[in-house]
C-alpha positions in Angstrom: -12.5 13.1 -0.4 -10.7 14.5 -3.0 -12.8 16.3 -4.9 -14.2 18.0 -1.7 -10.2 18.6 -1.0 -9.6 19.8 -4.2 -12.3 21.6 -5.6 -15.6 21.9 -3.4 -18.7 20.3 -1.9 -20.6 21.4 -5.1 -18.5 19.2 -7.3 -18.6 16.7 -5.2 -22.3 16.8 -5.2 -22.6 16.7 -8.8 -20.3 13.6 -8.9 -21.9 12.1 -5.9 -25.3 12.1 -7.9 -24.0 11.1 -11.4 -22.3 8.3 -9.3 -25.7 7.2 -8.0 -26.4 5.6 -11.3 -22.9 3.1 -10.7 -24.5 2.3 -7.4 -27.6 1.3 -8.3 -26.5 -0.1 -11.8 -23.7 -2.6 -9.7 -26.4 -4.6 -7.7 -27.3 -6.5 -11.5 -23.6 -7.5 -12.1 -22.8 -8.1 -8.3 -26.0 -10.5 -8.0 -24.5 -12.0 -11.2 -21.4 -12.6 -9.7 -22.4 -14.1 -6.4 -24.5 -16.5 -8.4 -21.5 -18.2 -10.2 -19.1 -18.1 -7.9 -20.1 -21.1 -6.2 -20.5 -22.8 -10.0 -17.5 -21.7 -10.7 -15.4 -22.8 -7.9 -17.4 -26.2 -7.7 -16.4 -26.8 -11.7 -13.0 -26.1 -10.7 -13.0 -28.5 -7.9 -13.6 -30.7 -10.1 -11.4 -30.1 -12.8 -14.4 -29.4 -15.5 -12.1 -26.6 -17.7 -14.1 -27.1 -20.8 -17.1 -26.4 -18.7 -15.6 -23.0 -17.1 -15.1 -21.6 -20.3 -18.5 -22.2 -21.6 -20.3 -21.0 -18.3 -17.7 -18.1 -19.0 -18.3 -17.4 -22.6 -22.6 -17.9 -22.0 -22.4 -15.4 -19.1 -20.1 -13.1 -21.1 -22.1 -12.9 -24.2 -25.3 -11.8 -21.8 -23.8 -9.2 -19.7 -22.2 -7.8 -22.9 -25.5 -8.0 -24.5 -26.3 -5.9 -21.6 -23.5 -3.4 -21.2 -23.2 -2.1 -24.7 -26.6 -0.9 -25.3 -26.4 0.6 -21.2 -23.6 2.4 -21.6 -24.3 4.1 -25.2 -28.2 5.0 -23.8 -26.5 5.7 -20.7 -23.9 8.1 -22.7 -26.8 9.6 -25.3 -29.1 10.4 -22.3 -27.3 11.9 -19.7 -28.7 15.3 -19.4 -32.2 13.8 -19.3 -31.6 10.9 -17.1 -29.7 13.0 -14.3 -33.0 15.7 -14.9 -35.5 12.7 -14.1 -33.8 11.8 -11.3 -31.9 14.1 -9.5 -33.9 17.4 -10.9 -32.4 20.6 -12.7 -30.1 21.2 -9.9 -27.7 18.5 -10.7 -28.1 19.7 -14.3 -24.3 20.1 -14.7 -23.8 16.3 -13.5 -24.6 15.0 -17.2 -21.3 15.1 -19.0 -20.1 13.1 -15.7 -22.5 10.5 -16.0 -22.0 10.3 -20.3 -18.5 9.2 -19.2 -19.3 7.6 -15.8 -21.9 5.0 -17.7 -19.2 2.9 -19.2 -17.4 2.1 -15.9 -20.7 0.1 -15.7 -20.7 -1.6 -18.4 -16.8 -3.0 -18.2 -18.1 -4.1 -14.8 -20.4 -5.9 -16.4 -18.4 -7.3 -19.1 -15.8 -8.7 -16.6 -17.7 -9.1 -13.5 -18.3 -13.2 -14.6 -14.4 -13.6 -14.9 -14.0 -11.5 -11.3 -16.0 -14.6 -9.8 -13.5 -16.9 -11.0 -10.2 -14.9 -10.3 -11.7 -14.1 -6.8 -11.6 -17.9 -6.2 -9.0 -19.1 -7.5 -6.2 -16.8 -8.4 -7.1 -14.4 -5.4 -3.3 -13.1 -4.3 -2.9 -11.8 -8.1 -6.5 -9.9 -7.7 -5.7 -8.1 -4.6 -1.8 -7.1 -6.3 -4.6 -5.4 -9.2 -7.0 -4.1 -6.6 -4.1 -2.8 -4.8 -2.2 -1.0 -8.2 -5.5 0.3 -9.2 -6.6 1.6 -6.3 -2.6 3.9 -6.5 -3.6 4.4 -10.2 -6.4 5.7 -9.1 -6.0 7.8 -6.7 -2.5 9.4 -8.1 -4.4 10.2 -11.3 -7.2 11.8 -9.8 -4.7 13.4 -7.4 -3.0 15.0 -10.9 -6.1 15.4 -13.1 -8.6 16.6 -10.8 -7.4 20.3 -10.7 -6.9 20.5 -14.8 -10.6 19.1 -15.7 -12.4 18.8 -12.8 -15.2 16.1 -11.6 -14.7 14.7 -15.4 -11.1 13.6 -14.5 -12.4 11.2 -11.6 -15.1 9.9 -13.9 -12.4 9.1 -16.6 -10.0 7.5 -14.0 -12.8 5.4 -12.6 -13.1 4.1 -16.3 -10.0 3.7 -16.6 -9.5 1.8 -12.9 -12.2 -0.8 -14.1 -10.7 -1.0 -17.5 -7.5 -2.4 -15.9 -9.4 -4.6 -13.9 -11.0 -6.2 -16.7 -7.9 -6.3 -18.6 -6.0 -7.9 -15.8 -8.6 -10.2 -14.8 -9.3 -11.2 -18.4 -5.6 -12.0 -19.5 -4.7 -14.1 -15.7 -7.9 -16.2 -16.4 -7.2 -16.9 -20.1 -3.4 -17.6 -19.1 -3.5 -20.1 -16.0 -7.0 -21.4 -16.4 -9.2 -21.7 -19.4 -8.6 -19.1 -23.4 -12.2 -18.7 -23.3 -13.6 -16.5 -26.4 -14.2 -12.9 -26.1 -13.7 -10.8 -28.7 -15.8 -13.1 -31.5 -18.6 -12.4 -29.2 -18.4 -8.7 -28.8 -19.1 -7.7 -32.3 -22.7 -8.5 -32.6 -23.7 -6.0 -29.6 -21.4 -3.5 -30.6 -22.8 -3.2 -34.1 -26.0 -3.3 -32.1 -25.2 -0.8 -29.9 -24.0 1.3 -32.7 -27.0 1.1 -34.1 -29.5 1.4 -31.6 -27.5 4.8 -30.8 -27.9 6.3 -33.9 -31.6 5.7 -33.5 -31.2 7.4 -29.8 -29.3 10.0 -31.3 -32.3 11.1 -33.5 -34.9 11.4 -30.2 -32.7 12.1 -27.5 -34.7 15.5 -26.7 
């Protein structure tokens, strides 16, 4: 809405088809997610910390495993991704989707700990839904103009970049310090890696 308000229904065309990817790309993480919540919540029940932060840390390490590599393909091969799938038309949708791409994989990386925050801190994730969704919209609401459909792709990375943040600090505060960065290195060197090989072939 506003992106048609703002600038027109070409640009929002062109973000409506780089946010395709997001769409399709959530139904992994959100099939995640509504397989642990019930483990989750029934570990909880029963008091079993040591065994939240494990399941945590085990589903953490695989969706990161996941994420990294996505989102620096995803980044790397915009311009022929949005071509294969949406045709030359939507062309000018790439740059959008190079930035779009890692709002997928923070999803990704928090979406185990949004299954447990959901449960059982769920007043302090709807005050962070709720602030986001302001942060949101007021930035796009002041961004939009100055750099376009890039802006909204850059506030929805940073929306779900608070989320995870938020999420990730309430869970390690009130219920179990589960490890996070000591897993993250190994898939971002391999990730870094993997896009320098990428890098070479991207045409």
């Amino acid at each position: 809405i506003i992106i048609t308000r703002m600038l027109d229904y070409t640009q929002t065309g062109l973000y409506t088809a780089a946010y395709k990817f997001f769409d399709i790309l959530n139904f992994f993480p959100a099939s995640v997610s509504h397989v642990l919540f019930p483990v989750l919540a029934g570990l909880m029940a029963k008091n079993l910390i040591s065994d939240v932060k494990s399941t945590l840390e085990k589903y953490i390490k695989l969706m990161t495993a996941v994420a990294l590599p996505l989102a620096v393909g995803g980044m790397l091969l915009a311009k022929p991704l949005m071509l294969l799938i949406a045709g030359n038309d939507f062309a000018d949708a790439a740059p959008t989707l190079s930035i779009l791409i890692w709002s997928v994989a923070i999803l990704f990386i928090y979406i185990p700990v949004n299954s447990l925050i959901i449960s059982q801190l769920t007043k302090k994730a709807m005050l962070i839904t709720g602030a986001n969704v302001i942060i949101n919209i007021v930035g796009n609401i002041i961004l939009i103009p100055i750099y376009g459909i890039k802006a909204a792709a850059i506030m929805t990375v940073v929306s779900e970049s608070l989320q995870g943040v938020f999420y990730f600090y309430f869970v390690r505060k009130n219920i179990a310090d589960f490890k996070f960065f000591s897993i993250l290195w190994k898939p971002l060197l391999a990730s870094g890696i993997m896009g320098l090989a990428v890098w070479q072939v991207r045409e």
